[in-house]
C-alpha positions in Angstrom: -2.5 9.0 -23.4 -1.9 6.0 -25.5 0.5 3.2 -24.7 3.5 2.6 -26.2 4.6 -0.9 -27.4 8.4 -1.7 -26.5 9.3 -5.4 -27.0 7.0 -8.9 -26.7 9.0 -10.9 -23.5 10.4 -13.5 -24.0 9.5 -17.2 -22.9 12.1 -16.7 -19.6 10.5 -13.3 -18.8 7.0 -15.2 -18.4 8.5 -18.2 -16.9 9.3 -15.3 -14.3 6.4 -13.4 -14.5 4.2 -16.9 -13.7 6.7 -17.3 -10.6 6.3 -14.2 -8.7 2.5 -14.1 -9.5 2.3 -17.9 -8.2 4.3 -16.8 -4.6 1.9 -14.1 -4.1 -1.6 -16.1 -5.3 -0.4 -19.7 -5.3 0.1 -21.7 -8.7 -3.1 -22.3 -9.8 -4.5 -18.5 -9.5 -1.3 -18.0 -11.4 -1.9 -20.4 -14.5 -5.4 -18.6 -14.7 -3.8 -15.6 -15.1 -0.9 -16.0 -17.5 -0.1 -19.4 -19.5 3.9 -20.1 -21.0 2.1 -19.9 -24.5 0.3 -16.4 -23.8 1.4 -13.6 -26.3 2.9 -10.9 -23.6 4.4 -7.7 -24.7 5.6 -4.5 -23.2 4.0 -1.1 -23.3 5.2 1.8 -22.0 2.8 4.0 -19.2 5.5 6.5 -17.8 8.8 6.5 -16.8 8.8 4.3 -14.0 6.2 2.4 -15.5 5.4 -0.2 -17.9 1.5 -2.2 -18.4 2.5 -5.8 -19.5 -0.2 -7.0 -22.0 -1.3 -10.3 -22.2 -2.7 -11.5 -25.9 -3.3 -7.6 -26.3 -5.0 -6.7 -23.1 -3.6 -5.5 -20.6 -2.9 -7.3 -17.6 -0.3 -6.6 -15.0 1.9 -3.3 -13.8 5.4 -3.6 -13.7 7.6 -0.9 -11.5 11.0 -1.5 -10.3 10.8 -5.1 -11.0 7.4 -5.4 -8.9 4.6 -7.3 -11.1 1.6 -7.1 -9.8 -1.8 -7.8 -12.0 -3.6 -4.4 -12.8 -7.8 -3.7 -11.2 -9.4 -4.4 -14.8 -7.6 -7.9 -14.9 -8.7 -8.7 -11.4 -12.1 -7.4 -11.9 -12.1 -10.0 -15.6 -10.8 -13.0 -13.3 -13.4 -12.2 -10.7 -16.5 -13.6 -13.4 -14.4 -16.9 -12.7 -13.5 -17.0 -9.3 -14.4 -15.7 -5.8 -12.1 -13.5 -4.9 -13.4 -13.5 -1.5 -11.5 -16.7 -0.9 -8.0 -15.4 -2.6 -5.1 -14.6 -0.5 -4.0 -11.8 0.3 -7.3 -9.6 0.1 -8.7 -6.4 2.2 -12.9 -6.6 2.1 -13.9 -2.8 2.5 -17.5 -2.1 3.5 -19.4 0.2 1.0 -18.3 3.2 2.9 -14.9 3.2 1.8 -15.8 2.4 -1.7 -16.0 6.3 -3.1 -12.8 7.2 -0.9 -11.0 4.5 -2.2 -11.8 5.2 -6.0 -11.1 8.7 -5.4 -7.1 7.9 -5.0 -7.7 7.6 -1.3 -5.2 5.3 0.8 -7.4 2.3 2.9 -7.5 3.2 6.6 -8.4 0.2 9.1 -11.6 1.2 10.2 -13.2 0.7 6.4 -11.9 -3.0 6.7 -14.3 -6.0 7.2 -12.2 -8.7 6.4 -8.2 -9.8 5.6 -6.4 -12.3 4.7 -4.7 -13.0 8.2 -1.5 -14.2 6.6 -0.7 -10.9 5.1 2.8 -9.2 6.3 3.3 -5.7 6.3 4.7 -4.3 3.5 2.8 -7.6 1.1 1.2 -6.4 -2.3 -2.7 -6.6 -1.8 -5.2 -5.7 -3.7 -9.0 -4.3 -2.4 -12.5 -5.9 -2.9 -15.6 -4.4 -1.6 -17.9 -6.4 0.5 -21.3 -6.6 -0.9 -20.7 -7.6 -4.8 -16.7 -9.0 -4.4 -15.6 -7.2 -6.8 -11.9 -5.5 -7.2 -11.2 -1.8 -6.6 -7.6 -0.9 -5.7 -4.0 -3.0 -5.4 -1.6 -1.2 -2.6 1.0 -2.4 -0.5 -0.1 -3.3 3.1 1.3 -0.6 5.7 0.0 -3.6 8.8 -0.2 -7.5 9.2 -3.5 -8.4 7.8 -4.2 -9.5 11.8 -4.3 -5.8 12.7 -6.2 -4.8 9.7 -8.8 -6.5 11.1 -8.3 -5.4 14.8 -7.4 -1.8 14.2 -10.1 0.4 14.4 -7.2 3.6 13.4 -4.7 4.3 10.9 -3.9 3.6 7.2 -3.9 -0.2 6.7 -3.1 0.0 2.7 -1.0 2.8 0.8 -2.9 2.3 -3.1 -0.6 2.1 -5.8 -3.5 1.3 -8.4 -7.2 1.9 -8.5 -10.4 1.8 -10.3 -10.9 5.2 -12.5 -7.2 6.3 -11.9 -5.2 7.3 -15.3 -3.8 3.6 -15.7 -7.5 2.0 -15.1 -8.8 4.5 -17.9 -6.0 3.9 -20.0 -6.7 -0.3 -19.8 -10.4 -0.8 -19.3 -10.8 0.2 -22.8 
């Protein structure tokens, strides 16, 4: 599968972009992600859909007006930063890992760590313990509290993951 330019956005749409990705990591994770003067354009995944590049790599998922930054752009930023220390994160121990890259949802007895100020129903994305570094983005199905005091149930339903279609499509 091979994706599809539709249109570059324009300055507005990235004003917007930088907006929603600074409510969810805070400003400054936001500016090291996208800058005003990046070169962002629109590709086409599937019909609900589309992978927003950033200066020709991809960098984000956009469905129903939901941006949220794809694995492969994570795992890039993580060189820089500890992601350990960004909000809203789930820390799996290494025996969800190969469930979790396998499509699998996160259940609450895999999780180690949360960000305490997650609500349910928050995008999150999914780090593993020992090296930090990213594997899946979901939406949380608990407050990041119970992730860390349940020891039953589905904490994260994954929308996105490491060695999925979209991760083979973009880590190219």
């Amino acid at each position: 599968m091979e994706l599809r330019i539709k249109h570059p956005l324009s300055k507005k749409e990235v004003k917007a972009i930088i907006r929603q990705l600074g409510e969810m990591f805070g400003e400054e994770i936001a500016q090291k992600m996208l800058k005003k003067k990046d070169d962002v354009k629109v590709a086409e995944f599937d019909k609900t859909t589309e992978i927003i590049l950033v200066n020709d790599r991809p960098m984000f998922i956009r469905r129903k007006d939901l941006i949220f930054p794809l694995v492969i752009a994570l795992y890039n930023l993580s060189d820089e930063e500890d992601l350990k220390k960004w909000p809203r994160r789930v820390v799996v121990d290494e025996g969800a890992v190969p469930h979790i890259l396998n499509g699998a949802d996160v259940m609450a007895p895999g999780i180690v760590d949360a960000d305490e100020n997650i609500k349910e129903g928050d995008f999150v994305f999914i780090i593993e313990e020992n090296y930090g570094r990213p594997l899946a983005i979901g939406i949380a199905l608990m407050s990041g509290k119970a992730m860390k005091e349940k020891n039953r149930g589905k904490a994260v339903k994954v929308i996105h993951h490491a060695r999925d279609k979209i991760w083979e499509i973009t880590a190219r």
